[in-house]
Every structure is written in C-alpha cells, then in structure tokens.
Residue frames relative to the residue before (quaternion, step in Angstrom):
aa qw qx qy qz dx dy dz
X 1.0000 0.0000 0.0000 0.0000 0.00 0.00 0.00
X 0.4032 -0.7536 0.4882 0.1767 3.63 -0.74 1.08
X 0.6033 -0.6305 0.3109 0.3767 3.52 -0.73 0.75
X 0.6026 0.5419 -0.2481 0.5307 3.48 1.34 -0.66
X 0.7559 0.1817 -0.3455 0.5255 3.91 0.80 0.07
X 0.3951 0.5058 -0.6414 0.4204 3.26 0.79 0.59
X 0.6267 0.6606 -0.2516 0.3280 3.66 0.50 -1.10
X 0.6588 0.4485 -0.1450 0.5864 3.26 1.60 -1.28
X 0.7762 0.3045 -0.2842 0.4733 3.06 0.95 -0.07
X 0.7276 0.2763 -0.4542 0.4335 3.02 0.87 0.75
X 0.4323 0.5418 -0.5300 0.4886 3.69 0.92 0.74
X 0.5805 0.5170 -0.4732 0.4146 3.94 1.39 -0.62
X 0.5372 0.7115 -0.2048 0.4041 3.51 1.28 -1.21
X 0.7774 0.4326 -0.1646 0.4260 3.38 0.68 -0.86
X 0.5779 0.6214 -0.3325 0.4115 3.14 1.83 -1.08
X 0.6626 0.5669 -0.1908 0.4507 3.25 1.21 -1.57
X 0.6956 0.5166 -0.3141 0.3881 3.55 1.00 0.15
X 0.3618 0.7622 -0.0677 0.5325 2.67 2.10 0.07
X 0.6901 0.4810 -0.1028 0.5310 3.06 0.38 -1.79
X 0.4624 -0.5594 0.6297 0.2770 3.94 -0.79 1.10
X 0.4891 -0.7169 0.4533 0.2035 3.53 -1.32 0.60
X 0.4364 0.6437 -0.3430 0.5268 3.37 1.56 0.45
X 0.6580 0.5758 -0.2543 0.4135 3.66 1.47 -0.69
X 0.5703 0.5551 -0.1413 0.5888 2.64 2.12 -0.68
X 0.7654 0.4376 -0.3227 0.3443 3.94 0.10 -0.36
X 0.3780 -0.6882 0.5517 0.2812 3.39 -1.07 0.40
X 0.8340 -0.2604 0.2087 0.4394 3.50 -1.60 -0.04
X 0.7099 0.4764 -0.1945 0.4808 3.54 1.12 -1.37
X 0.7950 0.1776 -0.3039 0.4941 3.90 0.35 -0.52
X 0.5405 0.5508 -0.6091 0.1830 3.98 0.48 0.52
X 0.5864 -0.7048 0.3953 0.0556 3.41 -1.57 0.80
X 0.5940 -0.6726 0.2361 0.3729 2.77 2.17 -0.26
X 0.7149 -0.2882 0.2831 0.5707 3.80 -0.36 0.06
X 0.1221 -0.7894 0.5270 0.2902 3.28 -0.98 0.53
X 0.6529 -0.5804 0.2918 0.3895 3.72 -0.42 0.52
X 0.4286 -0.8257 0.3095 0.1967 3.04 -1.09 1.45
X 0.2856 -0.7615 0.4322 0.3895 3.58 -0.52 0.82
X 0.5643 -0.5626 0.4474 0.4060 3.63 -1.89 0.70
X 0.3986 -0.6653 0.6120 0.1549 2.94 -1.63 1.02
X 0.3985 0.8228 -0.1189 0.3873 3.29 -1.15 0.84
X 0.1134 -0.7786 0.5676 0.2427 3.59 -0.64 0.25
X 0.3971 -0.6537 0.5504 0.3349 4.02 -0.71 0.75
X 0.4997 -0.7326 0.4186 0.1957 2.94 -1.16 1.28
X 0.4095 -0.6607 0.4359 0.4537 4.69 -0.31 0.72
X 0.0398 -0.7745 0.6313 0.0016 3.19 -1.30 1.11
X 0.2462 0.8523 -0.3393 -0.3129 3.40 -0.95 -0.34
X 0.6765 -0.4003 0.3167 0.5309 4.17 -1.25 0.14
X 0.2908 0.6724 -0.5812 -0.3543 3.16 -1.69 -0.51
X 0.3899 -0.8628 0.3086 0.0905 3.41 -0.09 0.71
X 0.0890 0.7631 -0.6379 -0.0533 3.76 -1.05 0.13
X 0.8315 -0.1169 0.3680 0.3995 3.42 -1.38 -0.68
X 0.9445 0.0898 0.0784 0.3063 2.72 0.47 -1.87
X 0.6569 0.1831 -0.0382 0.7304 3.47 1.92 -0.24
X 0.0963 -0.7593 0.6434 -0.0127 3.20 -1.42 0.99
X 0.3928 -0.7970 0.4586 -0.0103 3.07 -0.51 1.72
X 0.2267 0.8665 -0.4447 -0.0045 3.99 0.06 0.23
X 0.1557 -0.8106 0.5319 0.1892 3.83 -0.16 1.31
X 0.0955 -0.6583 0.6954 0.2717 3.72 -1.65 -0.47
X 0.1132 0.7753 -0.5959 -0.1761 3.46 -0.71 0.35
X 0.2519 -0.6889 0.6794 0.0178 2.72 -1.65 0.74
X 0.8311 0.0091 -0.0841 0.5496 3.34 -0.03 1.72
X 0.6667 -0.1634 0.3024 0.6613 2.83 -0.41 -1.83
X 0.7453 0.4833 -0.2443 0.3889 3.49 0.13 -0.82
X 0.1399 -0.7560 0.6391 -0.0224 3.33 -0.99 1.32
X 0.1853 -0.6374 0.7412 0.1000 3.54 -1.65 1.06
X 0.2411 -0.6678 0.6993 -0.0836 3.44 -0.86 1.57
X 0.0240 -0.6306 0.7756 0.0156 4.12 -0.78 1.51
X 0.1467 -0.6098 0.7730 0.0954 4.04 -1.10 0.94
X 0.0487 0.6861 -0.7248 0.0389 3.65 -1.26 0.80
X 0.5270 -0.5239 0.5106 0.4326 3.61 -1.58 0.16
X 0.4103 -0.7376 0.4278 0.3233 3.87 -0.94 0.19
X 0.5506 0.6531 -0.3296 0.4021 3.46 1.35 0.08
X 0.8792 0.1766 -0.0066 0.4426 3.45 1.57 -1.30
X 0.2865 -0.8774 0.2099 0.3226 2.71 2.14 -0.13
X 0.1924 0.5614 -0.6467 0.4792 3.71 2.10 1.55
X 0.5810 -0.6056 0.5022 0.2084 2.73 -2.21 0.95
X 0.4156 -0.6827 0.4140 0.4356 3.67 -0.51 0.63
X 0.4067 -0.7179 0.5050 0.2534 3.76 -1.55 0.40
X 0.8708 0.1572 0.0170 0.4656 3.08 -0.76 -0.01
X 0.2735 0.8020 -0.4116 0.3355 3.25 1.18 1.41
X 0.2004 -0.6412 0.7175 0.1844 3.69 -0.97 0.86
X 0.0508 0.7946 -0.6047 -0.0166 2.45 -1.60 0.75
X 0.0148 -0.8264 0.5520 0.1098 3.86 -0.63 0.31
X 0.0036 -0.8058 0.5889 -0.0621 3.32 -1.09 1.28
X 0.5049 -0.6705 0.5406 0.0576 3.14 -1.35 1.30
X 0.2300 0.6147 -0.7509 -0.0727 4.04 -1.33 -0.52
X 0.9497 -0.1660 -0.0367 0.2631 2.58 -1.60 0.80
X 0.7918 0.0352 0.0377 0.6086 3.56 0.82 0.90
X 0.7879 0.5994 0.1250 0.0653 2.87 0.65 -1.62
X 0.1853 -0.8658 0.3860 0.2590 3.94 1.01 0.25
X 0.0426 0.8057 -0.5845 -0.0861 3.70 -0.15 0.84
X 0.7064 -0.3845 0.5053 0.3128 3.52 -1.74 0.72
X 0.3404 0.6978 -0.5953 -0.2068 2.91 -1.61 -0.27
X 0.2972 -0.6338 0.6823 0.2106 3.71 -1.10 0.01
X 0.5257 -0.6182 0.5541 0.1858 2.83 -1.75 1.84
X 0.0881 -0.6783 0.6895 0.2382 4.21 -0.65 0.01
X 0.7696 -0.4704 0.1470 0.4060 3.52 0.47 -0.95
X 0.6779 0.0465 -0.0660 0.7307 4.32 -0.65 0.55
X 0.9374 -0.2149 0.1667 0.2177 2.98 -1.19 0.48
X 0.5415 0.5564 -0.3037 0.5523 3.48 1.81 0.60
X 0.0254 0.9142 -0.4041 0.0180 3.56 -0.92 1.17
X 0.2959 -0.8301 0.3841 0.2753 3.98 0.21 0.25
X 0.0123 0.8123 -0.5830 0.0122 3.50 -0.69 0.00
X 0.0168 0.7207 -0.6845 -0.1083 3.66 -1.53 0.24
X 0.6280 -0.4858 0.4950 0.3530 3.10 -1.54 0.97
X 0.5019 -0.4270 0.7102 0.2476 2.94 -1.97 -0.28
X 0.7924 -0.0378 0.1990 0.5754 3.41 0.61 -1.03
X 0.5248 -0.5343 0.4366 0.4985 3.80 -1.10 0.90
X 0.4440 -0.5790 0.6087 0.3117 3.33 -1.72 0.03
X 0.5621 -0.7306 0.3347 0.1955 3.53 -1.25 0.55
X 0.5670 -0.6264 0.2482 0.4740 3.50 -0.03 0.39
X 0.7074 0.5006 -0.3602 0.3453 3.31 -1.04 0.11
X 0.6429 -0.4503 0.2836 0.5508 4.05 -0.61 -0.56
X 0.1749 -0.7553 0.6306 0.0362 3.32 -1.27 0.93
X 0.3809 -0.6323 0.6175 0.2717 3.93 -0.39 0.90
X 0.1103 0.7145 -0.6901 0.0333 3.13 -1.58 1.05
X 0.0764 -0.7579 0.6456 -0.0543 3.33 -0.84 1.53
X 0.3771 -0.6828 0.6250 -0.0311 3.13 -1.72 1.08
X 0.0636 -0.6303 0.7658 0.1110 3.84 -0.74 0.62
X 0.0644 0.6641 -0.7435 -0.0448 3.90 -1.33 0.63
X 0.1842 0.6701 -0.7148 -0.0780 3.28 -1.79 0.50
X 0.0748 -0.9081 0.4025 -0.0886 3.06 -1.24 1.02
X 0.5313 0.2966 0.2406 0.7562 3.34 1.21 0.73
X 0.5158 -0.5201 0.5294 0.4281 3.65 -1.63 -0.02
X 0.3684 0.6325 -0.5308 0.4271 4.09 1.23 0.59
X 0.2692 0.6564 -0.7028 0.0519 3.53 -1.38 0.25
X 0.0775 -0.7830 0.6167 -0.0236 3.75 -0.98 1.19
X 0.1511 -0.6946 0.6243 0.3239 3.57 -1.15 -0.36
X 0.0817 -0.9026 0.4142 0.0848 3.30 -1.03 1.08
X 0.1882 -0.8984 0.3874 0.0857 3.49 -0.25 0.84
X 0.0264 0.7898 -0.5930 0.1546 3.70 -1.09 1.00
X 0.2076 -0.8019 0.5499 0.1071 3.50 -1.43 0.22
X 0.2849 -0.8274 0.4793 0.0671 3.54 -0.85 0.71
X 0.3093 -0.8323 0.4597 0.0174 3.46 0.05 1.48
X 0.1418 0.8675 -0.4740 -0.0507 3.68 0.57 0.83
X 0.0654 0.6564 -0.7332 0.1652 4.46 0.00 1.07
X 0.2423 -0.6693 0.7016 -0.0321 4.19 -1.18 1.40
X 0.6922 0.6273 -0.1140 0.3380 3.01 0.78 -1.83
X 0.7033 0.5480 -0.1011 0.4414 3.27 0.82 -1.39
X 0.7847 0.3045 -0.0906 0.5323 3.54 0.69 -1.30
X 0.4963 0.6219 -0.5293 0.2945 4.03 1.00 -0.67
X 0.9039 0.1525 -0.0785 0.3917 4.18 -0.27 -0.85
X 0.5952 0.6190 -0.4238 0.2881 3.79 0.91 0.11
X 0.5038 -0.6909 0.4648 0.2297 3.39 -0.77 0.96
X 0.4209 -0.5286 0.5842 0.4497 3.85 -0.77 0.81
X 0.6599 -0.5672 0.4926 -0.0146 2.30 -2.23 1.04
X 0.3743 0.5374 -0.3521 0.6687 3.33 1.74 -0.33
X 0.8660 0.1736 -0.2506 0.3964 3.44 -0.44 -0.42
X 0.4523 0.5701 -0.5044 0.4648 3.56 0.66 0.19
X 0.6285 0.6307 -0.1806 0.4179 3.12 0.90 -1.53
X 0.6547 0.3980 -0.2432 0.5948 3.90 0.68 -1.43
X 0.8591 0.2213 -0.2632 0.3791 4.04 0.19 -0.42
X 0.3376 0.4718 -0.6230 0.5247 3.39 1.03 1.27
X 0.6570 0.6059 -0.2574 0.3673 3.69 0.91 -1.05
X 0.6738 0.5099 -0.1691 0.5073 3.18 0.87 -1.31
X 0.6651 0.3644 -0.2807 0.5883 3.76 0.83 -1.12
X 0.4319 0.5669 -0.3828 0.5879 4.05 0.73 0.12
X 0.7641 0.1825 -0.2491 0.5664 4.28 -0.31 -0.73
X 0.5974 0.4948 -0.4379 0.4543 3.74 0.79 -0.23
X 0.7015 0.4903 -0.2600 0.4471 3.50 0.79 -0.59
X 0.7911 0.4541 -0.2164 0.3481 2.98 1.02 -0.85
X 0.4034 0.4879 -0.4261 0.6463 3.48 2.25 -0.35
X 0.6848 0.5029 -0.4495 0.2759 3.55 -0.40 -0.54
X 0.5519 0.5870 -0.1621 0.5697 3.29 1.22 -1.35
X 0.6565 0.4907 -0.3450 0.4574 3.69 0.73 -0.65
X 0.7535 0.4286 -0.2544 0.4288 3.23 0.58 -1.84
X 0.6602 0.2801 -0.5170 0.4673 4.14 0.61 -0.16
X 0.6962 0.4230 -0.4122 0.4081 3.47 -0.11 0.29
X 0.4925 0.3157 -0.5336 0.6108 3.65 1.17 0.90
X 0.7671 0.4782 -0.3773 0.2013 3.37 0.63 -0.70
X 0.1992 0.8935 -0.1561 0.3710 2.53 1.93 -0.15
X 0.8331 0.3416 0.1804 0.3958 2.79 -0.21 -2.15
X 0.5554 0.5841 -0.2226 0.5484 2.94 1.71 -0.73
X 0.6605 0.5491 -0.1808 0.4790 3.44 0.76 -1.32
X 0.6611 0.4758 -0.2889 0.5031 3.35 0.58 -1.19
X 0.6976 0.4815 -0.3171 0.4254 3.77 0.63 -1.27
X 0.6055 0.5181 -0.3330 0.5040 3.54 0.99 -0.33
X 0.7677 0.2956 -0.3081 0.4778 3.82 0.19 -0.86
X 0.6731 0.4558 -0.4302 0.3926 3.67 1.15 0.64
X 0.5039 0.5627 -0.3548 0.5510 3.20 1.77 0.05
X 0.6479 0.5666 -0.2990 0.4121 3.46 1.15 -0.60
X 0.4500 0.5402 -0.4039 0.5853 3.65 1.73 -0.88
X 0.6680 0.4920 -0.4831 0.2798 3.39 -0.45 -1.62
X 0.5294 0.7085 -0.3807 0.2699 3.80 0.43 -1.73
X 0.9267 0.2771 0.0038 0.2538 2.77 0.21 -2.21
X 0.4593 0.5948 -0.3795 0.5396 3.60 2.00 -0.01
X 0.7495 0.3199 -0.3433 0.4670 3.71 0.59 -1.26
X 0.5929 0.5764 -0.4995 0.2583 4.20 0.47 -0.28
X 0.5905 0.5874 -0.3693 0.4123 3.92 0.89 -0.41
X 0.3901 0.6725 -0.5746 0.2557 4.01 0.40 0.45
C-alpha cells in the first residue's frame, strides 16, 4: 500500500465519521425520525419534597403552576391544603384541579436561590416541605451545549488534520515526480 492511499484512505475514513448515521442506512435499518429537540429556553422550576408529598412549581414570570403528588405513587393528592412560602414570602394560590394549583407573585423573584417551603395536609396526613429555586436567565439564554461545542472543535480538528495530510502527499508526491523527471533527462544522452 503506497503512502498516498493509505492517506486516502484515511481522510475517506474520517469523512464517514462525519456523515450522521442516517446518511448511512438503507430502507431496512432506518429507525425513523429522530426526535425533535425542545425549542427554546426551559422555563426555572423547583422540587420540594418529603416522605410523603412532592410539591413541584414552574414559574413563568410571575406566575407559578404548583403539581402536589403523593411521593410513593406519584397520584395527585385530593383535597389538599396547602400553604406555600418563597423567599420570605406568602403566595396565593388557586386550586385548578387534583392536585394542581396556580399562583402569581406579587413581585418578580430575584436572582439567585430563593427558599421555598410548603405546609401540606391532606386527610389525617400533614408534612412540611422544603425546596429552593435557583433563578440565573442571563446565564443559560444563548450558550450552545457543551456536547456540541465540544464535537466541533473535534470535527474542525480531523478536517485539519486530512487536509494537512493531503499537502504533504501532495507534496511528496510532487517532489517524487520532479526527481523522476531529472533521472529521464541525465540517462537519455548516450
């Protein structure tokens, strides 16, 4: 094997590592669509938890959806009081339905962690539940996952490095020619 298809074969080698694995399958081994990813920024939520009930808010802005389940079976609890704090703070809420509840701030919440406690009773049950909410917008709104940052430092790396290959066959190549071309013309004069 010459030094110049070894090269070609590996720069073909690399391409194909490249190439998404769908570019690659035939009728029989595709898998179908590949799920779509959420678009978007995920909205700041957080857990609080006990034994016996798991409280989980999202907010969105002001407004906060609050899902209360049991922690054993994850059914929403019925006919549950409930009182919940943030950061200091007593929020409202309205029942929507089973174990689902709405609410609005008074005022946005401040960055950084906010303590959130829960009183539940439910039943002859009654827990306190405790949890925190980690609000950074700023931080998370335009940065590209790290997984992929990561693959196109890589990727722009085997591109460099085939490229970097092929001038140094061509190279080598070139050179091996304009000494085959000398030889010619010294041995033809006899």
């Amino acid at each position: 094997m010459t030094l110049s298809s070894a090269f070609s074969t590996l720069g073909l080698a690399l391409l194909l590592g490249l190439l998404p694995p769908t570019a690659l399958a035939d009728a029989g081994h595709d898998h179908g669509e590949a799920p779509a990813a959420a678009a978007g920024t995920a909205l700041p939520r957080f857990a609080a938890t006990s034994d016996l009930f798991e409280l989980v808010g999202v907010l969105d802005g002001q407004k906060i959806a609050l899902y209360l389940d049991h922690a054993g079976d994850n059914s929403p609890v019925k006919d549950a009081r409930l009182e919940l704090d943030i950061a200091g703070t007593n929020v409202p809420f309205t029942r929507v339905a089973e174990g689902e509840f709405q609410a609005t701030l008074a005022a946005p919440l401040a960055e950084g962690v906010s303590p959130v406690t829960a009183t539940v009773a439910a039943g002859n049950e009654t827990d306190l539940l405790a949890g925190e909410i980690d609000l950074h917008p700023a931080a998370h709104t335009d940065a590209a996952p790290a997984g992929l940052a990561r693959r196109t430092v890589l990727i722009a790396g085997a591109v460099a490095a085939v490229l970097l290959a092929l001038v140094g066959v061509w190279g080598l190549h070139r050179g091996r020619a304009a000494r085959m071309g000398n030889n010619q013309r010294v041995g033809g004069a006899a």
